[in-house]
GUBA-189993 format. One record per residue (C-alpha): y, z, x; residue in one letter. Coordinates in nm, 2 decimals. Last residue first. Layout:
N
+--------+--------+--------+---------+
!      v !      w !      u ! residuo !
+--------+--------+--------+---------+
!      Y !      Z !      X !       A !
...
+--------+--------+--------+---------+
END
This chain:
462
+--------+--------+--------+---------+
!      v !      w !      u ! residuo !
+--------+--------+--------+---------+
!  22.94 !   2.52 !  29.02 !       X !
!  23.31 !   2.45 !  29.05 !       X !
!  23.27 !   2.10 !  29.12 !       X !
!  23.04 !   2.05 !  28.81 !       X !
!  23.24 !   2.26 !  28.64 !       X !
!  23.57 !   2.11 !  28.70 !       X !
!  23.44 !   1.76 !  28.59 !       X !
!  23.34 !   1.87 !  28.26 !       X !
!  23.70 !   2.01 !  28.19 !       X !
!  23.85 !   1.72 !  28.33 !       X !
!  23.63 !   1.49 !  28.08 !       X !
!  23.70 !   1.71 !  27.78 !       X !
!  24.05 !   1.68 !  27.79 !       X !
!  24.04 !   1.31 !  27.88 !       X !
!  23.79 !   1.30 !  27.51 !       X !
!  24.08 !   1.58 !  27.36 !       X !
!  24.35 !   1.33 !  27.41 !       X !
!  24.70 !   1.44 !  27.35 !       X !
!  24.70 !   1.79 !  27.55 !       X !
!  24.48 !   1.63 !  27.84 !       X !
!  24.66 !   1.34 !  27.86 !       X !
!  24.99 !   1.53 !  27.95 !       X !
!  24.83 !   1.74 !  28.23 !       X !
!  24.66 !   1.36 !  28.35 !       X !
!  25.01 !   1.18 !  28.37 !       X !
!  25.18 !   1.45 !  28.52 !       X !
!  24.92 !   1.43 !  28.81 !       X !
!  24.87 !   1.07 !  28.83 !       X !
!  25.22 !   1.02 !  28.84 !       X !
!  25.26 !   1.28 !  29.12 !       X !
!  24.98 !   1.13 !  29.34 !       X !
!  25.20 !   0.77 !  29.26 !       X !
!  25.50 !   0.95 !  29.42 !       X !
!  25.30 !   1.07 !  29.71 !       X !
!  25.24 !   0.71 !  29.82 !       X !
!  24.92 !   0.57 !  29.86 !       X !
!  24.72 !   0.50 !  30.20 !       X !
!  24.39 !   0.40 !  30.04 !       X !
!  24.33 !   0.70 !  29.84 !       X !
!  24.30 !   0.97 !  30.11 !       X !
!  24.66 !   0.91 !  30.22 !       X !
!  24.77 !   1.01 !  29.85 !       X !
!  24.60 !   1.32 !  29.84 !       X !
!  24.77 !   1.43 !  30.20 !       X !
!  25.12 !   1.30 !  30.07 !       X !
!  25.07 !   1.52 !  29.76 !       X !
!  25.02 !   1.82 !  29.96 !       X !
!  24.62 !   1.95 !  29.98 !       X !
!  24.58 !   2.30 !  29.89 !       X !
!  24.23 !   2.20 !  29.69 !       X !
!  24.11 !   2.22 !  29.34 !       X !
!  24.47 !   2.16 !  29.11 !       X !
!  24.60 !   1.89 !  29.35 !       X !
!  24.24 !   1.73 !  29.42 !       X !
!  24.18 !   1.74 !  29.07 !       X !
!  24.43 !   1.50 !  28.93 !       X !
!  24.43 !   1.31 !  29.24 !       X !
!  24.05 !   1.27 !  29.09 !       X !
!  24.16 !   1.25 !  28.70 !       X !
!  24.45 !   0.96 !  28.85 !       X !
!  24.13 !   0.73 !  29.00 !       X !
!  23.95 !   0.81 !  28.69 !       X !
!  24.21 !   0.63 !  28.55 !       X !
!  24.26 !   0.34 !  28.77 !       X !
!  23.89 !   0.21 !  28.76 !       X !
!  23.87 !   0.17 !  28.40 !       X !
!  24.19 !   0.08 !  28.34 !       X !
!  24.24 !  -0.21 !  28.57 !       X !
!  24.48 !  -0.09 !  28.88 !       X !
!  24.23 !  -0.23 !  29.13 !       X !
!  24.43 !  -0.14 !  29.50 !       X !
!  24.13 !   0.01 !  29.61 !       X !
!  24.07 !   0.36 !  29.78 !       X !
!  23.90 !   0.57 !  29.47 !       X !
!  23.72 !   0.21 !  29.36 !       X !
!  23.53 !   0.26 !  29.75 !       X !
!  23.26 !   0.49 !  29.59 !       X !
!  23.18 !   0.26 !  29.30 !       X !
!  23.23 !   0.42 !  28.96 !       X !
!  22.95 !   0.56 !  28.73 !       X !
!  23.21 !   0.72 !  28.58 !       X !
!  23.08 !   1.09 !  28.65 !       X !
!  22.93 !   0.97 !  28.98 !       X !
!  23.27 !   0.85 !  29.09 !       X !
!  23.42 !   1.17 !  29.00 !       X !
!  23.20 !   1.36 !  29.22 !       X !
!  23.19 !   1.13 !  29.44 !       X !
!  23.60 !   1.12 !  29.47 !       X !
!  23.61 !   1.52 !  29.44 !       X !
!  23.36 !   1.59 !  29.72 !       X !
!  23.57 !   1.36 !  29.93 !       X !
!  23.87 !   1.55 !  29.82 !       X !
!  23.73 !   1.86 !  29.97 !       X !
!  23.61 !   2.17 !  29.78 !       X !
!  23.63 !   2.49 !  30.02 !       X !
!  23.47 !   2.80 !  29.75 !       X !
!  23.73 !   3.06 !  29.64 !       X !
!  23.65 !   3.38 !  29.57 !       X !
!  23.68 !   3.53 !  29.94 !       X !
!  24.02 !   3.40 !  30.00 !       X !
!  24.12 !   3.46 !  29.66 !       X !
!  24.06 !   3.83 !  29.64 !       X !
!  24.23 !   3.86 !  29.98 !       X !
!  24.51 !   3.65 !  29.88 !       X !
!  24.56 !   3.90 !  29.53 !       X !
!  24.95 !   3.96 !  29.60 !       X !
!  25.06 !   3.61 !  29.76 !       X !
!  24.86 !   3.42 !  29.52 !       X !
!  24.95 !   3.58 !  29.22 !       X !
!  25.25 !   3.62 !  29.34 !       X !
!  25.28 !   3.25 !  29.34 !       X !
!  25.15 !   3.18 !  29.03 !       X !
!  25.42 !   3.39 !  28.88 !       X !
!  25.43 !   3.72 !  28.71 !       X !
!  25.79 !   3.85 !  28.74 !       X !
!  25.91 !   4.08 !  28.99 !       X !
!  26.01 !   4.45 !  28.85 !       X !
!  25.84 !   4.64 !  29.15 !       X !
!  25.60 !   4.84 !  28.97 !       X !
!  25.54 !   4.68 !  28.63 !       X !
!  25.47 !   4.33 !  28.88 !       X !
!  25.22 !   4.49 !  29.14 !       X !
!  25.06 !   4.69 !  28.81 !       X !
!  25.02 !   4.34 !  28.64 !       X !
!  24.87 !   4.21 !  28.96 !       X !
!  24.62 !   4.46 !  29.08 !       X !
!  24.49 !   4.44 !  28.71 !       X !
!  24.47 !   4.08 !  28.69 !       X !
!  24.26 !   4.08 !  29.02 !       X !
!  24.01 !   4.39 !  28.86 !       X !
!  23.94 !   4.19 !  28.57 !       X !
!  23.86 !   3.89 !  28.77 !       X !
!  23.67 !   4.12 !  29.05 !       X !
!  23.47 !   4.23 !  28.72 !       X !
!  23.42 !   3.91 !  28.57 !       X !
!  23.21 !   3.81 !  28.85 !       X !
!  23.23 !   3.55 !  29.15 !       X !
!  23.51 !   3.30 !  28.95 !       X !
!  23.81 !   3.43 !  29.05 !       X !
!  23.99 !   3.07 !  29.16 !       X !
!  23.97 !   2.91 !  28.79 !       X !
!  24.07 !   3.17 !  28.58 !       X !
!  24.30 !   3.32 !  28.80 !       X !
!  24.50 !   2.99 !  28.80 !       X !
!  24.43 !   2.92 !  28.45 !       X !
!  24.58 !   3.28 !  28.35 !       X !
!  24.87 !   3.22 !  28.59 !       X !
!  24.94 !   2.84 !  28.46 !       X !
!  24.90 !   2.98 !  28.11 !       X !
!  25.16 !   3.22 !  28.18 !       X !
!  25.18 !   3.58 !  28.19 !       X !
!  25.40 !   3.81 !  27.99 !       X !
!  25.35 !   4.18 !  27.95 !       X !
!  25.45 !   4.39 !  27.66 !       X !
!  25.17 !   4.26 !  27.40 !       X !
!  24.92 !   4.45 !  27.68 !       X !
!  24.57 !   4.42 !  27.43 !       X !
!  24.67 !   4.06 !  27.40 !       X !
!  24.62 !   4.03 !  27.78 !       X !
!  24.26 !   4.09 !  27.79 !       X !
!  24.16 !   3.85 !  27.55 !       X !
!  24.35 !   3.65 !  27.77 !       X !
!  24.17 !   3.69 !  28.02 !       X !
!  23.85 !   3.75 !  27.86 !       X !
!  23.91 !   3.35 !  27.72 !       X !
!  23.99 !   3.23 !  28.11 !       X !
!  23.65 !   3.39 !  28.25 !       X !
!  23.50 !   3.24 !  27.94 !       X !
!  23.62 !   2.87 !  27.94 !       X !
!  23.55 !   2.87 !  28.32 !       X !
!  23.19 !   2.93 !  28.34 !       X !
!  23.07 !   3.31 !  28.37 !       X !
!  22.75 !   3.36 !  28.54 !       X !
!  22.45 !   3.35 !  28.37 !       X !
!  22.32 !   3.68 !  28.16 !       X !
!  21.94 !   3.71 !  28.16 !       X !
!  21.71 !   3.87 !  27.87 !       X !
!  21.41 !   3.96 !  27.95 !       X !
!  21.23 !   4.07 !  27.61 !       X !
!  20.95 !   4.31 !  27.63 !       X !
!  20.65 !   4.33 !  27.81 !       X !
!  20.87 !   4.28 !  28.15 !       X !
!  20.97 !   4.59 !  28.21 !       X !
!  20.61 !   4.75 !  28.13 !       X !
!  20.46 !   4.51 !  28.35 !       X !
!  20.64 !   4.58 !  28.64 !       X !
!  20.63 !   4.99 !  28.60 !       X !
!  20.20 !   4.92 !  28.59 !       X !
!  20.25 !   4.68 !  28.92 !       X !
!  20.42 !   4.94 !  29.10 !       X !
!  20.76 !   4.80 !  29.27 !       X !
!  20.82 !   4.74 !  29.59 !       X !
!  20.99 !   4.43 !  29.54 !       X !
!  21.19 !   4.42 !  29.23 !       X !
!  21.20 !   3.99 !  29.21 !       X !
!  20.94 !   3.99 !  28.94 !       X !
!  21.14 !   4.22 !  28.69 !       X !
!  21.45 !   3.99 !  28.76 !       X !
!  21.75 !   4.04 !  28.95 !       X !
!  22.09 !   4.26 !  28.94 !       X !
!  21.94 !   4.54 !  28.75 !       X !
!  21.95 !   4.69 !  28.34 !       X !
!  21.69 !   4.89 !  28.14 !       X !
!  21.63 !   4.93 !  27.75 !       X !
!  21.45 !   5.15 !  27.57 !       X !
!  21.44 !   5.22 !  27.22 !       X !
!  21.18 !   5.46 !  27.03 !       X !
!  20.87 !   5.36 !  26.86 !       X !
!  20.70 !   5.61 !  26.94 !       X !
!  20.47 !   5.47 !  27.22 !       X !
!  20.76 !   5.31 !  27.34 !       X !
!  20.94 !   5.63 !  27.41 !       X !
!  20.58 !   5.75 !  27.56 !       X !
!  20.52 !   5.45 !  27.79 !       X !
!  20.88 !   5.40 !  27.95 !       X !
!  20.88 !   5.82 !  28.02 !       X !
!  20.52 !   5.72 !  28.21 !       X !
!  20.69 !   5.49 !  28.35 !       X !
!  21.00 !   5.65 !  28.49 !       X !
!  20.76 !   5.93 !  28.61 !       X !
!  20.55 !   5.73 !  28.83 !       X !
!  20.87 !   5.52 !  28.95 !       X !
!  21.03 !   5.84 !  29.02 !       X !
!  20.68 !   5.94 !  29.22 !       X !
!  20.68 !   5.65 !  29.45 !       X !
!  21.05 !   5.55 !  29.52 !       X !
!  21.00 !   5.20 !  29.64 !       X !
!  21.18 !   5.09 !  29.40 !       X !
!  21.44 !   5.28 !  29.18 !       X !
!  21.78 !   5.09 !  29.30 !       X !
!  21.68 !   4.80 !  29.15 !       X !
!  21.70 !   4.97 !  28.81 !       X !
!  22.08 !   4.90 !  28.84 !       X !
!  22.13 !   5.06 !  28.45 !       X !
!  21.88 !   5.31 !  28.27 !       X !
!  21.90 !   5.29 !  27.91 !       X !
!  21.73 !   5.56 !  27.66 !       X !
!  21.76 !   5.54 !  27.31 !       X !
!  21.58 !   5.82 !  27.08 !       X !
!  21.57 !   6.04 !  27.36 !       X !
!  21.31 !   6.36 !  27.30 !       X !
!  21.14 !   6.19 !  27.60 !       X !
!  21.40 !   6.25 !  27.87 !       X !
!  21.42 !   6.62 !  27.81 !       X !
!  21.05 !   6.65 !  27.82 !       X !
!  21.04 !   6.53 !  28.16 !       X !
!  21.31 !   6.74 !  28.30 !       X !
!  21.17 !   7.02 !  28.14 !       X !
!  20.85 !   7.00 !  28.29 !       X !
!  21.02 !   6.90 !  28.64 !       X !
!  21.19 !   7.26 !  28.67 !       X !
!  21.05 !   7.39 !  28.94 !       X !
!  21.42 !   7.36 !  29.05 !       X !
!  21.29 !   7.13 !  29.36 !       X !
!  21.13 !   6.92 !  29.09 !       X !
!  21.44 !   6.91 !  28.87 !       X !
!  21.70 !   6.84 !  29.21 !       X !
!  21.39 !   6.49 !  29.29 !       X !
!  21.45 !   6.39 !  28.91 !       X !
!  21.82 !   6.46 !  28.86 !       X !
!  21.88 !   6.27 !  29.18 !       X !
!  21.66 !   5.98 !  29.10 !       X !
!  21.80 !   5.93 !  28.74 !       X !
!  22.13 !   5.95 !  28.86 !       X !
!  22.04 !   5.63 !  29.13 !       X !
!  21.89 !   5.51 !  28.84 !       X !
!  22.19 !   5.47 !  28.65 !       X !
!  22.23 !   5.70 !  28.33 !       X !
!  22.27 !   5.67 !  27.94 !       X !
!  22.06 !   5.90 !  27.73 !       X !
!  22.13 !   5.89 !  27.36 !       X !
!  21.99 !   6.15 !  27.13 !       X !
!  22.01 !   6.06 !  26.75 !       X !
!  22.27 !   6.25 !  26.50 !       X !
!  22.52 !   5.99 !  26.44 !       X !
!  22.22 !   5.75 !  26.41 !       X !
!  22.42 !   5.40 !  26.32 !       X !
!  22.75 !   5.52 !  26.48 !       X !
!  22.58 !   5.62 !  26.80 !       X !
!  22.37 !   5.34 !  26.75 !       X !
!  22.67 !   5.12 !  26.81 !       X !
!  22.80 !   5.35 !  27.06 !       X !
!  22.55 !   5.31 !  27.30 !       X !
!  22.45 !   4.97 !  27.26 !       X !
!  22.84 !   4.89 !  27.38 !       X !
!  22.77 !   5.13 !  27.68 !       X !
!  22.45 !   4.90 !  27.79 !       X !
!  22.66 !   4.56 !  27.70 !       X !
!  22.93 !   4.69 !  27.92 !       X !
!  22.66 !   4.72 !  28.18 !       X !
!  22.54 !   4.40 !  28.16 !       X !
!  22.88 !   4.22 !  28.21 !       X !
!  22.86 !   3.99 !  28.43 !       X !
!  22.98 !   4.22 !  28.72 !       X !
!  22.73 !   4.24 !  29.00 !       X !
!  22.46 !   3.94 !  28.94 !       X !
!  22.26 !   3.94 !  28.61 !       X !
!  21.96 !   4.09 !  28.37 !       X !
!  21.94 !   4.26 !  28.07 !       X !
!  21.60 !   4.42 !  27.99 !       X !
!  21.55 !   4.55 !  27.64 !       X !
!  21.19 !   4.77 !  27.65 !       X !
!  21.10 !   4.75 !  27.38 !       X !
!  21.09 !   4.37 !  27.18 !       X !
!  21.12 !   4.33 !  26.79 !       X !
!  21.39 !   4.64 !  26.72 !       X !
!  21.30 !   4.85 !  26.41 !       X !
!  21.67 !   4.76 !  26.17 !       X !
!  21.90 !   5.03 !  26.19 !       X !
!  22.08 !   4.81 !  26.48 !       X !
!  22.13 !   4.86 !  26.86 !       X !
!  21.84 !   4.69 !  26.97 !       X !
!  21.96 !   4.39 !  26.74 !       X !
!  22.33 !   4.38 !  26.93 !       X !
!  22.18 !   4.44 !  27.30 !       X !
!  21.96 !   4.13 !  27.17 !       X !
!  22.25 !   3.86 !  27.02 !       X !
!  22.44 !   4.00 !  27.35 !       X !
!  22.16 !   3.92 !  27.61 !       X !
!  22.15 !   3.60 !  27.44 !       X !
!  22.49 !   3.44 !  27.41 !       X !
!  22.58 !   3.58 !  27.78 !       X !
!  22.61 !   3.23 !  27.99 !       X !
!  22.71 !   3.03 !  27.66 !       X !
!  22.99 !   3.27 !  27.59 !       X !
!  23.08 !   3.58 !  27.39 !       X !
!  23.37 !   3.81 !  27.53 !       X !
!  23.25 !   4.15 !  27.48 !       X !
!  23.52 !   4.42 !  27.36 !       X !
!  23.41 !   4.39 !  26.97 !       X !
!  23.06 !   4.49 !  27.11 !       X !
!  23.20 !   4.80 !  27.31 !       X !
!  23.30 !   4.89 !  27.63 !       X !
!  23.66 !   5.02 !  27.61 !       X !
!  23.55 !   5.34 !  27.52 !       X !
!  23.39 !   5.42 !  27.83 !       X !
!  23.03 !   5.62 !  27.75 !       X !
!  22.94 !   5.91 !  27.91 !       X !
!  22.64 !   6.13 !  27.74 !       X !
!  22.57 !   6.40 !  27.94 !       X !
!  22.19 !   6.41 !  28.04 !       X !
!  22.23 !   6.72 !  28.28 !       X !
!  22.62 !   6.82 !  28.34 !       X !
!  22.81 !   6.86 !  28.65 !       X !
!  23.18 !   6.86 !  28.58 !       X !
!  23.43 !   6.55 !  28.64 !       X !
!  23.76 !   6.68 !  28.60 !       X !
!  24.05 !   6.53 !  28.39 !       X !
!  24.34 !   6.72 !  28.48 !       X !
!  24.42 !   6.84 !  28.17 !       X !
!  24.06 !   6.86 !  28.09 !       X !
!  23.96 !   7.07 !  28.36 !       X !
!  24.27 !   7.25 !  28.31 !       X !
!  24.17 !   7.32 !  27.97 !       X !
!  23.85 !   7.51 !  28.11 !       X !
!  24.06 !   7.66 !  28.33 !       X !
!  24.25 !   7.87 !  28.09 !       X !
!  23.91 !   7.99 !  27.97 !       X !
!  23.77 !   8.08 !  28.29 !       X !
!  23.61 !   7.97 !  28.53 !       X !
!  23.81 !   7.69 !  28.61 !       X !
!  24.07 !   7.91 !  28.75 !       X !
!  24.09 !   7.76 !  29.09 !       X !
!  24.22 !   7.43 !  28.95 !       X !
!  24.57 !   7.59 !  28.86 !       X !
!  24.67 !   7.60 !  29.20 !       X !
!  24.51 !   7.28 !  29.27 !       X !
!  24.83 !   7.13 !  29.08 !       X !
!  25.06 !   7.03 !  29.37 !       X !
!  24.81 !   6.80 !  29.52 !       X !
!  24.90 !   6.56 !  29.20 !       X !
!  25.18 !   6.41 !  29.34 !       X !
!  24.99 !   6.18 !  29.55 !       X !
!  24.83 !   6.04 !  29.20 !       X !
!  24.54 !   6.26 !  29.08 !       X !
!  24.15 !   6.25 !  29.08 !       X !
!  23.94 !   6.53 !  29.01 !       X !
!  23.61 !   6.60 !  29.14 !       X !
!  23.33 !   6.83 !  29.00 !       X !
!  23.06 !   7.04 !  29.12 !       X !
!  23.03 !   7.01 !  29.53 !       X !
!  22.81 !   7.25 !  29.69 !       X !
!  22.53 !   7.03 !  29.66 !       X !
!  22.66 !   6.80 !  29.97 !       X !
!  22.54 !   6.49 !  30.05 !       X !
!  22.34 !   6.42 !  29.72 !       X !
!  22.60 !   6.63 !  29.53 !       X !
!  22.86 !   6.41 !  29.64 !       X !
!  22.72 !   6.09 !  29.59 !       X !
!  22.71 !   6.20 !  29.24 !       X !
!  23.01 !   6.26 !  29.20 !       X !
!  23.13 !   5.99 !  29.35 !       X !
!  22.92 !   5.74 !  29.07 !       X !
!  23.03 !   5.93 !  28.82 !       X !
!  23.42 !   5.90 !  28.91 !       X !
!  23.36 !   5.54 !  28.95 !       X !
!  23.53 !   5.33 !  28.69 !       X !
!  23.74 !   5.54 !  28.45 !       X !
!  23.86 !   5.80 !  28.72 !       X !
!  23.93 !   5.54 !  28.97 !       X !
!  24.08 !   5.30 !  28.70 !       X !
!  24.32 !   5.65 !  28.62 !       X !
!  24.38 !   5.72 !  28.97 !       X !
!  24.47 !   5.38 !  29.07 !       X !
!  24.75 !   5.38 !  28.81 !       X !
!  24.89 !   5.68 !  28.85 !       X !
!  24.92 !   5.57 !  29.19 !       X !
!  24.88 !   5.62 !  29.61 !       X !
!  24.52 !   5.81 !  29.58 !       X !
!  24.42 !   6.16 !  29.56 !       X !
!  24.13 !   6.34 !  29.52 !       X !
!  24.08 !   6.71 !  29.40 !       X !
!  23.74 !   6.85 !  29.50 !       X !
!  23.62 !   7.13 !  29.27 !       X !
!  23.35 !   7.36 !  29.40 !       X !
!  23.44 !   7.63 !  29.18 !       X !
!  23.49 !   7.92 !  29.41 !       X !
!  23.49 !   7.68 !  29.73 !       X !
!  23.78 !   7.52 !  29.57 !       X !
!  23.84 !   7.19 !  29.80 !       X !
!  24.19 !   7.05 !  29.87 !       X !
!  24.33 !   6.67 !  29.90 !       X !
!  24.07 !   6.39 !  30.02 !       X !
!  24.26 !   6.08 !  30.02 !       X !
!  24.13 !   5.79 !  29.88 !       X !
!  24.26 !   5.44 !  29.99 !       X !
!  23.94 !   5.34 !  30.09 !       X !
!  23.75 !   5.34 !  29.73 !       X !
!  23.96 !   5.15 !  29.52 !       X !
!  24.11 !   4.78 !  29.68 !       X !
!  23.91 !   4.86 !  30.01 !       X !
!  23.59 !   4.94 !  29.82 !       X !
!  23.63 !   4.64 !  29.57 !       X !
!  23.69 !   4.42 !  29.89 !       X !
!  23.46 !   4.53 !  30.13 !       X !
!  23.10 !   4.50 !  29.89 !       X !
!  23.03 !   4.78 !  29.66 !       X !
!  22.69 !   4.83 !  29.82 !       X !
!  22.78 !   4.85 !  30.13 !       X !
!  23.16 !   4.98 !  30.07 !       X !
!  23.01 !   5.27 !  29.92 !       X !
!  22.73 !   5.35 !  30.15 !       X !
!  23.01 !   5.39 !  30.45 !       X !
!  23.27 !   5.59 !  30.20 !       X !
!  22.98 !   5.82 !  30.13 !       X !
!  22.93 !   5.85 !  30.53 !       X !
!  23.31 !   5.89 !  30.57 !       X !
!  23.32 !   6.17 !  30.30 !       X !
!  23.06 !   6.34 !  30.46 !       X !
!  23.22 !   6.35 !  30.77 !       X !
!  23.56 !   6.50 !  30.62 !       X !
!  23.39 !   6.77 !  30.44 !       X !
!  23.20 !   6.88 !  30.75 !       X !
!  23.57 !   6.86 !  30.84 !       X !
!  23.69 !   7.11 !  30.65 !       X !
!  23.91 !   6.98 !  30.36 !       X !
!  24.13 !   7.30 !  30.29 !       X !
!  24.15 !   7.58 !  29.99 !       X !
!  23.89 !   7.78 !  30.06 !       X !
!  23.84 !   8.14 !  29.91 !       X !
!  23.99 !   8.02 !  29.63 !       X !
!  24.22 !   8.22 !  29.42 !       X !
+--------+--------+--------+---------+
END
């Protein structure tokens, strides 16, 4: 057995200070959707297996998927001791019995059974989910795919290094693991090195303390691919950037693949050496926009055709669509929370769960458009007069774009339809309705309305 089988509270503290860097850089509501509801169960001193549990089978699985790397290493950096983490549903705290035997044989498969994350140099990680068949192509990401799909080929690549940039959660990391396993499958027998920077750092600084930084370096450069995501996070970090380039350098130099990922271009990494800035940016630079509204609502229901058993409407998918709109992962994540709501307590999926369930996600996605904004908007679009939206005109040309802006005012803004109709000229609610049924209708008969709207919801979104 364990010579320790209780969370001490040097255990505790350092947990709260991960927890405090965690929600910094994940932002409050990933972290308090994922992260906060951790609890910490039992620590095997013999082992140094911590076993973590949250409220659901399904949180610990998309804690286990998602960030079980990134705790581990957070971990280790506060606290070497620690080895491996695994993450269970409340019941789970039962099984740390069988944890303690890791080191041997029968705890080997309890390690898998339970899905532990060991320490391992240079392990090769990839989620299966994130592949090219996976990716949602759109206008924002054309490129960055077309390039993450060439580097990935038999073919010699045309530009080293790859860099794929974008804000938190457009997808450039899937595009890293989906590179991955296509050469995987191209070079079954190539060396693949996937790892953040933050990893990159840690394994550096622990090889140099090691007096191991020879093998650290030569370990790198035997890769045949090497990707290195959120390469923001290595400025400023003298020596790792000296090493990261001269690893850049000698994988080019043989004609090997590189590719790197961060949240903002090459010239933007302040702090950075010169020599490291022009390597990254000798190559091809590829950026990844955010997500219009087509896309967010196509990986939707891309998403949803993987789950035949569950039912969601295309008012809920354009609902979600439309309000998550800050990165695909919070999208993702927000259709997540809600299916699991709706498996778990039987309710059926309904815009208005959707709103009462994910009001936090909402509240912080959604950007205050006014019906004033709509009307110029809309105006501008038809090269209308501002004061047509108030008039009593009913000529066709003035009185539908008139009905596309109540239109949009009812699907953009909480407005009631006696609010709407006051701010066009004092109208009834009923005629707000018309406009409103009339519009939806148009927009399945007449693809040029169809268009229009869609246009229109864009520009306001954008």
């Amino acid at each position: 057995m364990a010579s320790e089988n209780i969370i001490s509270a040097e255990l505790e503290t350092i947990w709260q200070k991960i927890c405090a860097g965690l929600r910094r850089d994940m932002g409050a509501q990933i972290f308090g959707q994922w992260i906060k509801p951790i609890k910490l169960s039992v620590f095997d001193s013999d082992t140094g297996n911590i076993l973590m549990l949250l409220p659901s089978e399904f949180s610990a699985n998309w804690v286990r998927d998602r960030y079980s790397e990134r705790l581990l290493m957070a971990w280790k950096a506060h606290h070497p001791a620690v080895c491996g983490l695994a993450f269970e549903a409340q019941s789970g705290a039962a099984k740390i019995a069988q944890l303690s035997n890791s080191n041997s044989a029968h705890g080997v498969a309890a390690n898998n059974q339970y899905n532990m994350v060991p320490e391992s140099k240079f392990r090769l990680d990839l989620d299966p989910r994130m592949t090219f068949d996976q990716f949602i192509p759109g206008n924002s990401n054309v490129l960055a795919l077309n390039a993450a799909q060439r580097t990935a080929a038999t073919e010699k690549p045309l530009f080293s290094p790859l860099y794929l940039q974008s804000s938190t959660g457009q997808g450039k990391t899937h595009l890293m693991h989906a590179i991955g396993h296509a050469f995987r499958a191209e070079f079954p027998s190539s060396k693949i090195i996937y790892m953040s920077a933050e990893r990159f750092m840690i394994e550096f600084v622990s090889a140099m303390r090691r007096n191991e930084g020879m093998e650290f370096k030569a370990s790198l450069r035997e890769a045949d691919l090497l990707m290195v995501d959120d390469i923001q996070f290595i400025v400023g970090k003298n020596s790792t950037q000296e090493e990261f380039l001269h690893t850049i350098d000698t994988l080019i130099s043989q004609g090997k693949r590189v590719v790197v990922a961060a949240d903002r271009p090459p010239q933007a990494l302040d702090g950075v050496d010169q020599r490291l800035l022009s390597r990254l940016s000798m190559g091809l630079v590829a950026d990844i926009q955010s997500a219009g509204l087509e896309l967010r609502r196509d990986i939707l229901k891309h998403r949803l055709a993987t789950m035949p058993h569950q039912h969601v409407s295309e008012e809920v998918v354009d609902f979600l669509a439309r309000t998550i709109s800050r990165n695909l992962r919070e999208l993702e994540g927000g259709l997540n929370k809600l299916l699991a709501y709706a498996q778990l307590t039987g309710r059926e999926i309904s815009r208005e769960l959707a709103e009462e369930q994910l009001s936090d996600i909402l509240s912080a996605c959604r950007r205050r458009i006014t019906i004033d904004e709509i009307q110029r908007t809309v105006c501008e679009y038809y090269r209308l007069d501002r004061n047509e939206m108030s008039s009593k005109r009913r000529a066709r040309a003035v009185a539908r774009p008139r009905q596309v802006a109540m239109y949009l005012a009812k699907v953009m803004t909480p407005r009631s339809y006696p609010e709407i109709g006051r701010k066009f000229g004092g109208r009834d609610h009923s005629t707000v309705i018309h406009a409103v049924k009339l519009v939806e209708h148009l927009r399945g008969e007449d693809s040029e309305m169809d268009n229009d709207v869609r246009m229109l919801l864009r520009q306001l979104e954008s």
